[in-house]
N, C-alpha and C positions, 0 to 999 in steps of 0.2 A: 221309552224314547225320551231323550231332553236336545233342548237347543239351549242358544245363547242368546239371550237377549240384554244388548247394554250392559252387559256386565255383570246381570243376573242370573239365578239357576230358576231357571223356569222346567218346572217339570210336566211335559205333556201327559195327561188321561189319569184319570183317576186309580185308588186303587183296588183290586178286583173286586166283585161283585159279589155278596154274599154278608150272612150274619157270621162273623168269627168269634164273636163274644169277645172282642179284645180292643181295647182304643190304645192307641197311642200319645203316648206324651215327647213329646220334640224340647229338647232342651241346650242350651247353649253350656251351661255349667252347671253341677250341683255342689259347687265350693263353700257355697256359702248358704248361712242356718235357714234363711229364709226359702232358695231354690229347692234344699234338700227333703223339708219339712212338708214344701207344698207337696213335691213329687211325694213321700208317703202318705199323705192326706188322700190325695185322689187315688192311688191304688187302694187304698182300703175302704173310701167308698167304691170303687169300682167294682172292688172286691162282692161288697155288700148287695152287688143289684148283678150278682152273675158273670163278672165280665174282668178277664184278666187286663194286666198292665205292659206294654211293651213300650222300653226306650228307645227314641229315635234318637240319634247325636243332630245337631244342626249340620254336622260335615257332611252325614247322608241324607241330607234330606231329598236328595235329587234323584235316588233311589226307593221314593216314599210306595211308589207302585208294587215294588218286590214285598210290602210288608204285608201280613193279614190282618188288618186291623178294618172297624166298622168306623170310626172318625178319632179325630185329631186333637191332644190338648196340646197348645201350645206354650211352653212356657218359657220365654224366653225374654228377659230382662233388655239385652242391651242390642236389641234391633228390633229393626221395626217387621212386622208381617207382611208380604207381599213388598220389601223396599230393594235396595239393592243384594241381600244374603241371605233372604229367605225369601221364596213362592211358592206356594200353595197351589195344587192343581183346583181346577172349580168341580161343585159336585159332591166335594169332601166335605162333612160335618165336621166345622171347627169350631172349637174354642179358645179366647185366648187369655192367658194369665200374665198381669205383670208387664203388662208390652203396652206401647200405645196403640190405644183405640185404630181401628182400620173399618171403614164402612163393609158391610157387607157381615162379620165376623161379629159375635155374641163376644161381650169382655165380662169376666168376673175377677176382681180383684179385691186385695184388702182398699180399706179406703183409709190411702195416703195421708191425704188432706187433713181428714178429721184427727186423724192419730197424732200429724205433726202441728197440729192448732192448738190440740189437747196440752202437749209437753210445754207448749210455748207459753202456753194462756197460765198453766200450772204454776213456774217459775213469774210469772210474772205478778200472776197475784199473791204472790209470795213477801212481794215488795221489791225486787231486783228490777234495777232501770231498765236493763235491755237483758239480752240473750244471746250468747256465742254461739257459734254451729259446727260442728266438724261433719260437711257433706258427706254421702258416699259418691264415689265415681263418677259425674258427668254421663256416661254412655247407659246409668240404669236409670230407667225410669222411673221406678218406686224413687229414684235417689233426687233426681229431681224435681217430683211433685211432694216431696217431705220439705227440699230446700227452697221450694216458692210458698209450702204455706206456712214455713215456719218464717220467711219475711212479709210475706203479705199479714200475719197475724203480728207482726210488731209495726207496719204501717198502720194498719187499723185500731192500736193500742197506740198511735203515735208515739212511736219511740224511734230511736235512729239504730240503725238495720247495720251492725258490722260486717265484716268482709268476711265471709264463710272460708272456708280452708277446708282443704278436699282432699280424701282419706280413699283409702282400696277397700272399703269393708273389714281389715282387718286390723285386730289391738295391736302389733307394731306398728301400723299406719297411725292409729290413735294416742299411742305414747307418742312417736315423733312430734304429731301434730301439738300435743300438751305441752312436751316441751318447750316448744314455743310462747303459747298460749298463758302457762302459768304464767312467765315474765311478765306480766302485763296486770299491773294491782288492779285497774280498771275491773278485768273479769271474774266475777261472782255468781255467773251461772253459765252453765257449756250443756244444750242440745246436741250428744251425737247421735248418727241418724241408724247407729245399730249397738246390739249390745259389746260387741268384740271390740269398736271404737270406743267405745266409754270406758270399757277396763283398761284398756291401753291408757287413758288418760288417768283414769286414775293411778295407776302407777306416776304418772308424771310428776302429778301434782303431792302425792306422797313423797319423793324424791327432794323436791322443792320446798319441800315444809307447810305448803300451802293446805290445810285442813279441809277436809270434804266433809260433813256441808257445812262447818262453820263459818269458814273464810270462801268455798266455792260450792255453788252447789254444781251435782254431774246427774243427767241423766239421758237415758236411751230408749232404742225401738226394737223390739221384738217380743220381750219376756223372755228368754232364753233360758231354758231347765238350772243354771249356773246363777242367772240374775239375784236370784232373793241369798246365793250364798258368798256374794262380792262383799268386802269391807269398804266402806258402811253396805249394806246392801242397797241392788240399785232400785232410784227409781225410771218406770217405762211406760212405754205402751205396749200393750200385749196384742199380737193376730191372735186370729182364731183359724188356725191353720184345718184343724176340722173341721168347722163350715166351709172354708172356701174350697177346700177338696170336693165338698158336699153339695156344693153349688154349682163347680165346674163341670163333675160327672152329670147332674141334672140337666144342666142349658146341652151338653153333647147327647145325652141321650133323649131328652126333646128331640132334637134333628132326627135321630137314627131309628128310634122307634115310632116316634108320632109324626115323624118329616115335620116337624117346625120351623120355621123361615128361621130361628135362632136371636131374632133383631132384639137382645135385647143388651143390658149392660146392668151388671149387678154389683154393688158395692156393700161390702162385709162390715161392719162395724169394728172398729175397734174401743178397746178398755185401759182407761189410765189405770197404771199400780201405781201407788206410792209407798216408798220405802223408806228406808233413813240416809240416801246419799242427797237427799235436797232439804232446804229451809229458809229462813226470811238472810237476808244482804247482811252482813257483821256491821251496821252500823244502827 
Protein backbone atom coordinates (compact mmCIF):
# COMPACT_ATOMS: atom_id res chain seq x y z
CA UNK A 1 0.00 0.00 0.00
CA UNK A 2 1.54 3.67 -0.65
CA UNK A 3 0.07 7.23 -0.33
CA UNK A 4 1.09 10.59 -1.17
CA UNK A 5 2.35 12.66 0.90
CA UNK A 6 3.65 16.43 -0.33
CA UNK A 7 4.91 15.16 -3.08
CA UNK A 8 6.64 12.27 -1.59
CA UNK A 9 6.51 8.31 -1.98
CA UNK A 10 5.84 7.33 1.25
CA UNK A 11 5.74 3.80 1.47
CA UNK A 12 3.39 2.26 3.99
CA UNK A 13 4.61 -1.17 6.29
CA UNK A 14 7.39 -2.72 6.11
CA UNK A 15 8.87 -5.44 4.20
CA UNK A 16 7.78 -9.04 4.95
CA UNK A 17 8.80 -10.62 8.02
CA UNK A 18 11.30 -13.20 7.98
CA UNK A 19 15.32 -13.87 7.60
CA UNK A 20 15.83 -13.97 3.67
CA UNK A 21 19.52 -13.73 3.76
CA UNK A 22 19.56 -10.87 1.44
CA UNK A 23 19.84 -6.86 1.96
CA UNK A 24 19.18 -4.71 -0.33
CA UNK A 25 20.93 -1.91 -1.85
CA UNK A 26 18.72 1.24 -3.18
CA UNK A 27 20.65 3.15 -5.66
CA UNK A 28 19.97 6.26 -7.77
CA UNK A 29 22.90 5.44 -10.45
CA UNK A 30 25.92 3.21 -10.85
CA UNK A 31 27.38 5.62 -13.60
CA UNK A 32 29.86 6.55 -11.92
CA UNK A 33 33.54 4.71 -10.52
CA UNK A 34 32.59 5.60 -7.14
CA UNK A 35 28.54 4.39 -7.05
CA UNK A 36 29.72 1.22 -8.96
CA UNK A 37 32.63 0.18 -6.76
CA UNK A 38 30.84 0.82 -3.47
CA UNK A 39 27.73 -1.48 -4.87
CA UNK A 40 30.50 -4.45 -5.37
CA UNK A 41 32.18 -3.78 -2.16
CA UNK A 42 29.16 -4.45 -0.22
CA UNK A 43 27.87 -7.47 -2.16
CA UNK A 44 30.91 -9.21 -1.60
CA UNK A 45 31.05 -8.56 2.01
CA UNK A 46 27.55 -9.58 2.06
CA UNK A 47 28.53 -12.13 0.27
CA UNK A 48 31.23 -13.08 2.91
CA UNK A 49 28.56 -13.24 6.11
CA UNK A 50 25.81 -15.49 4.10
CA UNK A 51 23.80 -13.11 2.66
CA UNK A 52 22.99 -12.21 -1.09
CA UNK A 53 22.62 -8.76 -2.89
CA UNK A 54 19.53 -7.33 -4.33
CA UNK A 55 19.22 -4.03 -6.44
CA UNK A 56 16.52 -1.64 -5.71
CA UNK A 57 16.39 1.20 -8.47
CA UNK A 58 15.29 4.60 -6.45
CA UNK A 59 12.17 4.56 -9.11
CA UNK A 60 10.86 1.48 -7.16
CA UNK A 61 11.37 2.16 -4.17
CA UNK A 62 7.75 2.54 -3.42
CA UNK A 63 7.40 -1.00 -4.10
CA UNK A 64 10.34 -1.79 -1.32
CA UNK A 65 7.50 -4.18 0.54
CA UNK A 66 7.31 -6.77 -2.71
CA UNK A 67 11.16 -7.19 -2.05
CA UNK A 68 12.66 -10.15 0.18
CA UNK A 69 15.18 -8.61 1.64
CA UNK A 70 16.29 -8.50 5.79
CA UNK A 71 17.44 -4.37 5.61
CA UNK A 72 18.34 -1.74 3.40
CA UNK A 73 21.70 -0.23 2.08
CA UNK A 74 21.13 2.88 0.88
CA UNK A 75 23.22 4.50 -1.56
CA UNK A 76 22.27 7.23 -2.95
CA UNK A 77 24.40 10.32 -3.63
CA UNK A 78 22.21 13.10 -4.94
CA UNK A 79 18.99 12.93 -2.44
CA UNK A 80 18.40 13.17 0.62
CA UNK A 81 16.73 9.87 2.72
CA UNK A 82 13.31 10.25 3.86
CA UNK A 83 13.22 14.16 1.77
CA UNK A 84 11.16 14.75 -1.06
CA UNK A 85 12.13 11.16 -3.45
CA UNK A 86 12.96 8.85 -1.15
CA UNK A 87 11.03 7.24 2.14
CA UNK A 88 11.80 4.67 3.86
CA UNK A 89 9.01 2.72 5.66
CA UNK A 90 9.91 2.57 9.65
CA UNK A 91 11.00 -0.73 11.20
CA UNK A 92 13.54 -1.27 8.19
CA UNK A 93 17.20 -1.80 9.11
CA UNK A 94 18.92 0.96 7.30
CA UNK A 95 21.93 2.08 6.13
CA UNK A 96 23.18 4.89 4.56
CA UNK A 97 26.11 5.63 1.98
CA UNK A 98 27.02 8.70 0.50
CA UNK A 99 23.82 10.64 1.26
CA UNK A 100 23.45 13.27 4.00
CA UNK A 101 23.26 12.31 7.34
CA UNK A 102 19.32 11.73 8.45
CA UNK A 103 18.60 11.30 12.27
CA UNK A 104 17.45 8.11 12.91
CA UNK A 105 19.63 6.22 10.05
CA UNK A 106 23.49 4.68 10.86
CA UNK A 107 25.71 6.58 7.97
CA UNK A 108 28.97 5.06 6.86
CA UNK A 109 30.85 6.71 4.30
CA UNK A 110 34.35 7.57 2.82
CA UNK A 111 35.46 10.63 4.76
CA UNK A 112 35.24 13.41 2.31
CA UNK A 113 36.69 15.98 4.25
CA UNK A 114 39.77 14.35 5.07
CA UNK A 115 40.53 13.17 1.63
CA UNK A 116 39.79 16.72 0.22
CA UNK A 117 42.11 18.62 3.01
CA UNK A 118 44.61 15.90 2.14
CA UNK A 119 45.01 16.88 -1.90
CA UNK A 120 44.67 20.64 -0.89
CA UNK A 121 47.28 20.75 2.09
CA UNK A 122 49.41 18.31 -0.53
CA UNK A 123 49.76 21.11 -3.38
CA UNK A 124 50.04 23.60 -1.22
CA UNK A 125 52.94 22.48 0.69
CA UNK A 126 54.29 22.18 -2.46
CA UNK A 127 54.84 25.89 -2.53
CA UNK A 128 51.64 26.79 -4.93
CA UNK A 129 49.86 30.09 -3.67
CA UNK A 130 46.33 28.65 -3.96
CA UNK A 131 44.42 25.76 -5.61
CA UNK A 132 41.87 25.48 -8.37
CA UNK A 133 38.90 23.15 -8.15
CA UNK A 134 36.92 21.38 -10.76
CA UNK A 135 33.73 20.32 -8.41
CA UNK A 136 31.67 17.55 -9.11
CA UNK A 137 27.85 18.27 -9.57
CA UNK A 138 26.20 20.42 -6.84
CA UNK A 139 23.17 17.65 -6.15
CA UNK A 140 26.11 14.99 -4.80
CA UNK A 141 27.03 15.00 -1.61
CA UNK A 142 30.50 13.46 -1.45
CA UNK A 143 30.70 16.42 -4.22
CA UNK A 144 30.07 19.04 -1.93
CA UNK A 145 31.70 18.01 1.25
CA UNK A 146 35.13 17.65 -1.07
CA UNK A 147 34.17 21.31 -2.39
CA UNK A 148 33.90 22.87 1.27
CA UNK A 149 36.85 21.26 2.50
CA UNK A 150 38.88 21.84 -0.21
CA UNK A 151 37.95 25.89 0.54
CA UNK A 152 37.73 25.79 4.19
CA UNK A 153 41.50 24.16 3.88
CA UNK A 154 42.72 27.31 1.80
CA UNK A 155 40.99 29.54 4.46
CA UNK A 156 42.62 28.09 7.06
CA UNK A 157 46.16 28.05 5.01
CA UNK A 158 44.93 31.68 4.45
CA UNK A 159 44.96 31.86 0.92
CA UNK A 160 42.34 33.38 -1.48
CA UNK A 161 39.70 30.57 -2.38
CA UNK A 162 39.08 30.71 -6.44
CA UNK A 163 35.85 30.21 -7.96
CA UNK A 164 35.30 26.47 -8.19
CA UNK A 165 33.88 25.28 -11.74
CA UNK A 166 31.57 22.38 -11.79
CA UNK A 167 32.02 19.40 -13.83
CA UNK A 168 29.34 15.91 -14.20
CA UNK A 169 31.85 13.53 -12.88
CA UNK A 170 32.87 12.98 -16.22
CA UNK A 171 36.57 13.74 -18.23
CA UNK A 172 34.57 15.54 -21.10
CA UNK A 173 33.27 17.69 -18.27
CA UNK A 174 36.92 17.99 -17.11
CA UNK A 175 38.49 18.75 -20.51
CA UNK A 176 35.80 21.41 -21.18
CA UNK A 177 36.40 22.75 -17.86
CA UNK A 178 40.53 22.83 -18.60
CA UNK A 179 39.86 24.43 -21.41
CA UNK A 180 39.02 27.24 -19.70
CA UNK A 181 41.15 26.99 -16.97
CA UNK A 182 44.55 26.57 -18.82
CA UNK A 183 44.10 30.31 -20.23
CA UNK A 184 44.63 31.58 -17.03
CA UNK A 185 48.94 31.75 -16.23
CA UNK A 186 47.72 32.41 -12.70
CA UNK A 187 46.88 28.46 -12.44
CA UNK A 188 49.54 26.12 -11.20
CA UNK A 189 47.73 23.71 -9.51
CA UNK A 190 43.90 22.08 -10.38
CA UNK A 191 42.12 19.78 -7.48
CA UNK A 192 39.53 17.69 -9.38
CA UNK A 193 37.27 16.12 -7.36
CA UNK A 194 37.33 12.69 -9.37
CA UNK A 195 39.76 10.91 -11.36
CA UNK A 196 37.76 10.99 -14.93
CA UNK A 197 37.85 15.00 -14.22
CA UNK A 198 41.49 15.26 -13.95
CA UNK A 199 42.16 13.13 -17.18
CA UNK A 200 39.90 15.37 -18.96
CA UNK A 201 42.06 18.12 -17.89
CA UNK A 202 44.73 16.81 -18.49
CA UNK A 203 44.16 16.51 -22.09
CA UNK A 204 43.31 20.16 -21.90
CA UNK A 205 46.30 21.33 -20.67
CA UNK A 206 48.41 19.06 -22.98
CA UNK A 207 46.59 20.70 -25.95
CA UNK A 208 47.52 24.12 -24.67
CA UNK A 209 51.05 23.41 -24.23
CA UNK A 210 50.78 23.99 -20.75
CA UNK A 211 53.20 21.08 -18.97
CA UNK A 212 51.79 18.87 -16.24
CA UNK A 213 53.47 19.23 -13.34
CA UNK A 214 56.04 21.57 -14.55
CA UNK A 215 54.02 24.62 -15.30
CA UNK A 216 50.56 22.85 -13.61
CA UNK A 217 50.33 20.56 -11.21
CA UNK A 218 46.76 18.09 -11.67
CA UNK A 219 45.40 16.08 -9.18
CA UNK A 220 42.26 13.81 -8.22
CA UNK A 221 39.97 11.62 -5.93
CA UNK A 222 39.44 8.07 -6.12
CA UNK A 223 42.53 6.15 -7.22
CA UNK A 224 40.97 4.66 -10.04
CA UNK A 225 42.54 0.98 -11.40
CA UNK A 226 43.72 3.60 -14.68
CA UNK A 227 45.20 6.59 -12.29
CA UNK A 228 48.92 5.30 -11.87
CA UNK A 229 48.70 4.57 -15.91
CA UNK A 230 47.66 8.52 -16.95
CA UNK A 231 50.63 10.74 -18.48
CA UNK A 232 52.26 11.91 -16.04
CA UNK A 233 50.59 9.55 -13.82
CA UNK A 234 48.05 10.96 -11.37
CA UNK A 235 48.28 12.00 -8.21
CA UNK A 236 45.02 11.31 -5.65
CA UNK A 237 43.30 10.10 -2.87
CA UNK A 238 42.45 6.73 -2.85
CA UNK A 239 38.84 5.18 -1.01
CA UNK A 240 39.04 2.23 0.31
CA UNK A 241 36.01 0.84 -1.27
CA UNK A 242 36.56 -2.57 0.65
CA UNK A 243 36.24 -1.38 3.96
CA UNK A 244 33.32 0.86 3.50
CA UNK A 245 31.41 -2.10 1.87
CA UNK A 246 32.72 -3.90 5.04
CA UNK A 247 31.40 -1.40 7.31
CA UNK A 248 28.07 -0.85 5.65
CA UNK A 249 27.18 -4.66 5.75
CA UNK A 250 28.31 -4.55 9.62
CA UNK A 251 26.23 -1.37 10.92
CA UNK A 252 22.94 -3.40 8.72
CA UNK A 253 23.69 -6.45 10.08
CA UNK A 254 23.98 -5.04 13.76
CA UNK A 255 20.24 -4.11 13.30
CA UNK A 256 19.14 -7.34 11.77
CA UNK A 257 20.80 -9.91 13.62
CA UNK A 258 21.58 -8.26 17.01
CA UNK A 259 18.58 -5.41 16.63
CA UNK A 260 20.98 -2.61 17.16
CA UNK A 261 19.39 0.98 17.42
CA UNK A 262 22.03 1.38 14.44
CA UNK A 263 22.88 5.21 15.90
CA UNK A 264 25.99 5.40 14.74
CA UNK A 265 28.15 7.23 11.89
CA UNK A 266 31.29 5.73 10.66
CA UNK A 267 33.97 7.54 8.65
CA UNK A 268 36.49 5.43 6.35
CA UNK A 269 39.76 6.97 6.05
CA UNK A 270 41.27 7.88 3.22
CA UNK A 271 45.15 7.74 1.54
CA UNK A 272 47.07 10.27 -0.39
CA UNK A 273 48.93 8.61 -3.52
CA UNK A 274 51.45 10.65 -4.93
CA UNK A 275 52.57 10.31 -8.29
CA UNK A 276 54.35 12.29 -10.85
CA UNK A 277 51.44 14.71 -12.15
CA UNK A 278 52.09 17.24 -9.13
CA UNK A 279 55.36 19.46 -7.97
CA UNK A 280 56.50 22.74 -6.54
CA UNK A 281 54.97 26.40 -8.81
CA UNK A 282 57.57 26.87 -11.92
CA UNK A 283 58.91 29.65 -10.31
Amino acid sequence: MEQEDRGATRVVGAPRSGRFRSIGVVASTLGTLGSSRTLDAIATAAAAEGYATTLIPVGVVDRLDEHAVDGVVVLVGDHEVNGREIELPDGVPVVVVDSRPRAGHPVVDTDQVQGAALITEHLLNLGHQTVWHIAGPMDSFAAKRREWSWRETLIRYDRDVPLAVVGDWSADSGYRLGQVLCRDPAVTAVFAANDQMALGLLRALREAGRSVPCEVSVAGFDDMPEAACFWPPLTTVRQSFGELGHRAVRALLDQIVAGGSGEVRALVPTTLVVRGSTAPPPW
